[in-house]
C-alpha positions in Angstrom: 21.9 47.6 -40.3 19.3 49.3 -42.4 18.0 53.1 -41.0 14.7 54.9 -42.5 15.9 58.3 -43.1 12.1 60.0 -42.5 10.7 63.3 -42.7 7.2 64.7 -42.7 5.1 67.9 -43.2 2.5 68.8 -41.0 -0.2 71.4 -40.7 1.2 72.5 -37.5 4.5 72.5 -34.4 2.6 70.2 -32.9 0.9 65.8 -32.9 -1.8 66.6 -31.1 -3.8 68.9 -33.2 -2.4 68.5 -36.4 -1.5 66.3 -39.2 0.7 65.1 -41.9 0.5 66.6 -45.1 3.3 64.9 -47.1 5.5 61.6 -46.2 9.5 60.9 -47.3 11.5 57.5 -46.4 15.1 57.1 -47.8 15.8 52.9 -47.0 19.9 53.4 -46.4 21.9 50.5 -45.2 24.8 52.5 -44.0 26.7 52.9 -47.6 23.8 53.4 -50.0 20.6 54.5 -50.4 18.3 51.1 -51.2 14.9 52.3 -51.9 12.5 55.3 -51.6 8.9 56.6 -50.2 7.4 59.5 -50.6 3.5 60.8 -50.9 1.5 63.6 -50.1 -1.4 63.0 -47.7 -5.1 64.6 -47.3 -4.7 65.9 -43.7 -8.5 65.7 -43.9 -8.4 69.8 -43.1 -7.6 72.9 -45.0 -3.5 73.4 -44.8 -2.5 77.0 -42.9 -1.5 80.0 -45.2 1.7 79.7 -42.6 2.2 76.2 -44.2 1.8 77.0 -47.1 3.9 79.9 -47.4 6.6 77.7 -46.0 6.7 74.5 -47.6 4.9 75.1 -51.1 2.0 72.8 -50.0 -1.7 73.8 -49.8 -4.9 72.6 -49.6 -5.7 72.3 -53.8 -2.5 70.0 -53.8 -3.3 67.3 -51.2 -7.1 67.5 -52.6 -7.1 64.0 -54.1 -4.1 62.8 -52.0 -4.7 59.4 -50.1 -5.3 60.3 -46.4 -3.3 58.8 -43.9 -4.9 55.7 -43.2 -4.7 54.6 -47.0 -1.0 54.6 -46.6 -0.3 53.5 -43.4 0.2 49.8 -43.9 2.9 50.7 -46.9 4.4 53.2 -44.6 4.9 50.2 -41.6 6.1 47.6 -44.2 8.7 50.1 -45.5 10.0 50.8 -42.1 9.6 47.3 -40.7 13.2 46.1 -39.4 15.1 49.3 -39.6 16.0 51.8 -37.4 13.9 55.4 -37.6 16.0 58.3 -38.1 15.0 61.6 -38.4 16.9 65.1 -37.6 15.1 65.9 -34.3 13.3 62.4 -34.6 10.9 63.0 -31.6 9.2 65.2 -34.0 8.3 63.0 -37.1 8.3 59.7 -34.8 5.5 61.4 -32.5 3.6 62.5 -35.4 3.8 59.1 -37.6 3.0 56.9 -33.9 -0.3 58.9 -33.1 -1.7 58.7 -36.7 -0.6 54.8 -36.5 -2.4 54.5 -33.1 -5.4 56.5 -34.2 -5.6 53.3 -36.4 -4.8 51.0 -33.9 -1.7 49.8 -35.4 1.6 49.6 -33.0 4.3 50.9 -34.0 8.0 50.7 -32.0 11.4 51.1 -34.0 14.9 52.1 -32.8 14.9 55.8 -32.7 17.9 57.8 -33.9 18.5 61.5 -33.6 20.9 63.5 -35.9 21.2 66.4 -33.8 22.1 65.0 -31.5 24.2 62.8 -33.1 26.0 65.8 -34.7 26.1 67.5 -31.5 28.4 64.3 -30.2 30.5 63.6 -33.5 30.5 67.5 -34.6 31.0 69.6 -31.6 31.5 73.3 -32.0 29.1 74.6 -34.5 27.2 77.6 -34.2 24.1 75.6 -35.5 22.5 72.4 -35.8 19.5 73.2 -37.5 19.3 71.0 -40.9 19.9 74.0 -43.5 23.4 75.5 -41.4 24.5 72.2 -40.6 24.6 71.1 -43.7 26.0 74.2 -44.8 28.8 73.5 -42.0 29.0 70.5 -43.1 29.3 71.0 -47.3 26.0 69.1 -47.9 23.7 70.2 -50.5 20.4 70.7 -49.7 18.2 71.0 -52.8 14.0 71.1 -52.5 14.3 72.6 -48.6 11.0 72.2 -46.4 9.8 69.4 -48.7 9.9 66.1 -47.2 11.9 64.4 -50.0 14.6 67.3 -49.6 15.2 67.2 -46.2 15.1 63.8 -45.9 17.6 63.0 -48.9 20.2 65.5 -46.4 19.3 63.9 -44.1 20.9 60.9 -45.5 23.9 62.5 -46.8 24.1 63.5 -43.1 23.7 59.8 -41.4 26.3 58.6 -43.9 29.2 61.9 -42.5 28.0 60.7 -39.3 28.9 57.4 -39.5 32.2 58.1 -41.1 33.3 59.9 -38.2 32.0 58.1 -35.5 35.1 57.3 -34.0 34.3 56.7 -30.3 30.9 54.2 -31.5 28.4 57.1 -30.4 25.6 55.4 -32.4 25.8 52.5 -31.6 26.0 52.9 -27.9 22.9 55.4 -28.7 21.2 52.1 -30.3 21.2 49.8 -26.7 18.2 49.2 -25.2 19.2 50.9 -21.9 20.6 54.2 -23.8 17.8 56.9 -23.1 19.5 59.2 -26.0 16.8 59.0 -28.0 14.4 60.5 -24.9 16.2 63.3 -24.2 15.8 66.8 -26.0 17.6 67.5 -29.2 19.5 69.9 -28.1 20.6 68.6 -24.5 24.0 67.3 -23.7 23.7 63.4 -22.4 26.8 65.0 -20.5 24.7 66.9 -18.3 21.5 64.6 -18.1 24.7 61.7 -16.6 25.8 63.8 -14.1 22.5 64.2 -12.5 22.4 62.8 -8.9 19.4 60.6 -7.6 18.4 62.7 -4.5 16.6 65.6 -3.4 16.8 68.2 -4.8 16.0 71.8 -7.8 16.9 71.1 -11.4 17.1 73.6 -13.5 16.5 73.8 -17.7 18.0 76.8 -19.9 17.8 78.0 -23.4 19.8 78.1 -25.8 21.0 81.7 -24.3 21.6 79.9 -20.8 18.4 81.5 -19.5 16.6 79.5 -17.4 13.1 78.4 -18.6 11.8 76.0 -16.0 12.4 74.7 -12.0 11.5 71.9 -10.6 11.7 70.0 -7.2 12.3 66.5 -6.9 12.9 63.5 -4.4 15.1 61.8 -6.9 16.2 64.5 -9.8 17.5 62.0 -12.7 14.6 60.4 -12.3 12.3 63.4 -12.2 14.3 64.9 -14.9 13.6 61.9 -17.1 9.8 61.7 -16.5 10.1 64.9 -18.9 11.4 63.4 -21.5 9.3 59.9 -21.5 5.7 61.4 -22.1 4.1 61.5 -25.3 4.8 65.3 -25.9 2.2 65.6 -28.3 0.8 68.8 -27.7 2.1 72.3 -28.9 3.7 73.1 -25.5 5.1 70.1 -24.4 6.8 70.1 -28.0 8.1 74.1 -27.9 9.1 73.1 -24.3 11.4 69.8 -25.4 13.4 72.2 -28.5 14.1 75.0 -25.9 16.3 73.3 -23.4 19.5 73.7 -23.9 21.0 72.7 -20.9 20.4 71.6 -17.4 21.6 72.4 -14.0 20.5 70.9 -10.5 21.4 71.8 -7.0 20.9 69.5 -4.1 18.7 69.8 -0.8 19.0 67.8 2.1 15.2 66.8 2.3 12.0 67.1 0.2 11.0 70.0 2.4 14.4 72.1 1.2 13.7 70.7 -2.4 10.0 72.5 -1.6 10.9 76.0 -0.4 14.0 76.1 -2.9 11.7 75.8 -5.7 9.4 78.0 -4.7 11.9 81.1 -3.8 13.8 79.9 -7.7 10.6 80.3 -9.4 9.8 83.9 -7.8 13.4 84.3 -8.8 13.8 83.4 -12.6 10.3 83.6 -13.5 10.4 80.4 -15.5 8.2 80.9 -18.8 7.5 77.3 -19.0 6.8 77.2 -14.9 3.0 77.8 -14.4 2.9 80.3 -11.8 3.2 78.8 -8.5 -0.4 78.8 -6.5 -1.2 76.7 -3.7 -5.2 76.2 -3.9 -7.2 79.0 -2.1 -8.2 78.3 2.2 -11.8 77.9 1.6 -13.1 76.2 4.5 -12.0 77.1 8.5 -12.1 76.1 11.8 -14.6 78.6 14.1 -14.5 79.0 17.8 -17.7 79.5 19.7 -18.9 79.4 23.1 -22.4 77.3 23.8 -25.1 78.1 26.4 -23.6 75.6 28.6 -20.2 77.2 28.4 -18.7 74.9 26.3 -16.1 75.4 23.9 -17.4 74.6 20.7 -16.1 74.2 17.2 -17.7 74.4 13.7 -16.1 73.9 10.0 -17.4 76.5 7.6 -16.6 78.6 4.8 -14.2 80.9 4.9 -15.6 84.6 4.9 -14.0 88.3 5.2 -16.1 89.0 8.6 -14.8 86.2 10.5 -11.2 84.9 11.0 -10.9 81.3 11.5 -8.8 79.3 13.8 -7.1 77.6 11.0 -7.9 77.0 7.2 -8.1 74.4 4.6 -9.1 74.4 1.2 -10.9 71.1 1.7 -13.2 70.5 3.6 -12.1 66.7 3.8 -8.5 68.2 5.2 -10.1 70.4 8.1 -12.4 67.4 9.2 -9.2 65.3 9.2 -7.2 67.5 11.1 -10.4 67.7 14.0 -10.6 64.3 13.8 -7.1 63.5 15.1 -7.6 66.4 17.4 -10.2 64.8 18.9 -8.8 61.6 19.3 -5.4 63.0 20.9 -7.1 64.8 23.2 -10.2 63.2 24.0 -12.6 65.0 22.8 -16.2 65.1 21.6 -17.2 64.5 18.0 -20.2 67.1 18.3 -18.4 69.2 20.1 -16.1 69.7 17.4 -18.0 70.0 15.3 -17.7 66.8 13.2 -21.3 65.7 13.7 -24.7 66.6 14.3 -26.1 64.0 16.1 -25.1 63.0 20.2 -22.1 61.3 20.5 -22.8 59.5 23.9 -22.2 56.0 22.4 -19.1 57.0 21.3 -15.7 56.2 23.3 -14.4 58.7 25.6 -17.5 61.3 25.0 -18.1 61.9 28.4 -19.6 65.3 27.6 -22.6 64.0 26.3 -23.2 61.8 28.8 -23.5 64.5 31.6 -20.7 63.3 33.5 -18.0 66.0 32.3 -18.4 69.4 33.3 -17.7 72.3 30.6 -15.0 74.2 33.0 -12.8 70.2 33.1 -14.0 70.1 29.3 -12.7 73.0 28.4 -9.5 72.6 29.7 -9.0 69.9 27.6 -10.0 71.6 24.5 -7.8 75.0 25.4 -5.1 72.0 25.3 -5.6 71.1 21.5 -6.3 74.5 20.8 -3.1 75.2 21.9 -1.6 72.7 18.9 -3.8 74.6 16.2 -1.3 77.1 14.1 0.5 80.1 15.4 1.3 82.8 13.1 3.7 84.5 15.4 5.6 81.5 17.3 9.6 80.8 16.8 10.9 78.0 16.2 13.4 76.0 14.0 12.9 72.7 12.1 15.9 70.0 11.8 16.5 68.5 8.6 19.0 66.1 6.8 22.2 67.6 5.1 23.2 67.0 2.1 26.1 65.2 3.0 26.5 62.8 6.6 28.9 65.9 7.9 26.0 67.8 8.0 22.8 68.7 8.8 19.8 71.3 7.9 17.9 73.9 10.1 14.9 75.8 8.5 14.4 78.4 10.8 11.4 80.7 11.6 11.7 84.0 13.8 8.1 85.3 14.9 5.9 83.5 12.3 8.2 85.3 9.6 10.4 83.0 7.5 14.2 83.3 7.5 15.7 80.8 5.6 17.3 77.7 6.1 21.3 76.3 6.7 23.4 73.3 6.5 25.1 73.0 9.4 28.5 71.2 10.0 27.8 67.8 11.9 30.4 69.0 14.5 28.7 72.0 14.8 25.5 72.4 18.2 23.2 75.3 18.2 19.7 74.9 19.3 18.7 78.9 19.3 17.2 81.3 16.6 20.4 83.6 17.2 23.0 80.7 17.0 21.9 79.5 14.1 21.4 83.2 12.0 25.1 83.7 10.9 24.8 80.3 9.2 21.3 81.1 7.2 20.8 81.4 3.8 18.2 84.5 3.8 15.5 83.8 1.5 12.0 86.2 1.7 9.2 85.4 3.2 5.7 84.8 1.4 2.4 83.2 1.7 3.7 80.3 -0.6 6.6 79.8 2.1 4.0 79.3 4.8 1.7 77.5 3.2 5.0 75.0 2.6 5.7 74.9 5.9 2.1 74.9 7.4 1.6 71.3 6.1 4.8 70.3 7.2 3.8 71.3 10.6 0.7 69.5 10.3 2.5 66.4 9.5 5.7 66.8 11.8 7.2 68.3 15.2 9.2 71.3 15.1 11.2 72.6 17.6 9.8 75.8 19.4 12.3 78.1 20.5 
């Protein structure tokens, strides 16, 4: 098997915004090194002081350097039939793919990581950045943070590797179905196995165990992986991928759990890689209003700070959705309620417009789906699936203010707020909690208690 032992230089952390200032590809077919590649390359863009103070490499050096797209074809052809090797490859492979595909040209090899390699056939070292693993390791680093130098340990790395692959880590790592190569550098494939498929929170820490991000998912491997098989180009998605650590998950019996356990985690930890969790403002509400005739009337509109609507949406599309199956469940009239302009006398069931409903007979109808519009101050408990057969979930409210939820042994009745309290988790309450459970309501029965 042949491996291209790559590294690169850049003008920034980062594919999306920045470039590759200087190439190096060591040819190694598992004993010996075959053949060498190595250039500098005109980014097209002055080179950061940062850069420069780092590597050695500025602007005046790369000045009559070829750009990228004068050495791409050499830099496929070297590569071509060999596996791509780098030491945290999703780095240099993201970089080399996007200034391939800026030009059009494919580009799919074999992808091997040597952290994480080292992490599986070395386990225990304080580090497994290139420089203290190799100094773990007795390697020699000589020309460090140029691409020829950390490539060539690189190599001498691969080869220790190999030696002491005793359990056939790489090439299980190699199969088509192995996602090793997707996950982040620094992540044990231990953990990223053990993930369930069902609802449920996963969890991502540093390096430090500190948790950096929560998510909710109706299948968490495969949420978990959707992470990893982006492109990752830009600065954050990349800074996010070499902070995790580890992983941890705990499982909910339903999507709605997964939901409201997310949301009290976040408010918890404080993620720094979780944006802030905001549902979208209530811009548009539902108005009551009495007509000359004495019907009860309704109007969508913008929300305002002088009048307090009935109900609020931040679409308008969602509050003339919800009317609309109000009106259809209990008969009511499309004018009326405020969904058109025009009569609605040709329309089915309208018999308002046609004169031959009165407004008192009306109204009781409409008092009726009033009645089913949101009450902030109602009781009531809402069944869920366990996490397990032997059990079962209740989320339970207690006078429009959120408790919490419980699983609930199968064996185990109670159908009232105070039967089921001893068993509740206690989470607090907040307007992100009721906005979750307001568009369940809207989509589900609850049980009013």
């Amino acid at each position: 098997m042949m491996y291209s032992i790559i590294d690169i230089e850049t003008t920034g952390g980062h594919a999306s915004g920045n470039r590759i200032i200087e190439i190096a590809i060591y040819k190694f077919d598992g004993e010996k090194i075959t053949d060498t590649y190595q250039t500098l390359i005109n980014p097209e863009r002055r080179i950061p002081v940062f850069i420069t103070s780092l590597t050695g490499i500025d602007t005046e050096m790369v000045a009559d350097a070829p750009v990228f797209a004068d050495v791409a074809r050499e830099i496929t052809d070297f590569t071509r039939d060999s596996v791509f090797v780098a030491h945290n490859v999703n780095f240099d492979y993201t970089f080399v793919k996007k200034e391939l595909q800026a030009l059009n040209m494919p580009y799919n090899l074999p992808k091997l990581c040597t952290v994480r390699l080292s992490r599986k056939i070395f386990p225990g070292l304080p580090s497994y950045s290139l420089g203290n693993l190799c100094g773990s390791l007795g390697i020699d680093v000589q020309n460090r943070h140029r691409a020829a130098g950390d490539a060539e340990a690189t190599v001498r790395l691969l080869n220790k590797l190999l030696l002491n692959d005793t359990e056939g880590f790489i090439p299980k790592s190699l199969k088509k179905n192995s996602k090793e190569t997707l996950l982040p550098a620094n992540l044990p494939r231990e953990q990223f196995d053990a993930l369930p498929e069902t609802f449920g929170v996963y969890y991502f820490h540093d390096h430090k165990g500190k948790v950096i991000y929560v998510g909710k998912a109706n299948n968490i491997k495969k949420r978990v992986i959707s992470h990893f098989s982006g492109k990752q180009q830009n600065q954050k998605s990349q800074q996010f991928m070499q902070a995790i650590y580890g992983l941890s998950y705990e499982v909910c019996g339903s999507e709605l759990l997964s939901l409201l356990l997310e949301s009290h985690e976040i408010k918890k930890y404080f993620p720094v890689y979780n944006s802030i969790q905001k549902f979208g403002e209530k811009n548009y509400g539902i108005y009551q209003y009495e007509d000359n005739a004495g019907f009860i009337r309704l109007s969508i509109a913008k929300v305002n700070k002088l009048q307090h609507p009935l109900i609020s949406f931040r679409y308008i599309s969602e509050a003339r959705t919800f009317l609309l199956e109000k009106v259809r469940t209990f008969q009511l009239c499309h004018r009326r309620s405020g969904l058109q302009t025009a009569p609605c006398s040709d329309v089915e069931l309208c018999t308002a417009c046609k004169g031959t409903t009165r407004s008192t007979a009306y109204n009781v109808k409409m008092k009726r789906a009033l009645a089913t519009f949101e009450h902030p101050d109602h009781s009531y408990i809402i069944k869920q699936p366990g996490r397990t057969r032997d059990e079962y979930a209740v989320i339970v409210v207690e006078a429009g203010r959120y408790l919490g939820y419980a699983y609930i042994p199968a064996d185990l009745s109670g159908s009232t707020i105070e039967e089921l309290k001893p068993f509740v988790n206690r989470h607090p309450d907040n307007r992100d909690i009721q906005k979750i459970l307001a568009m369940h309501q809207r989509k589900s029965m609850v049980i009013a208690v």
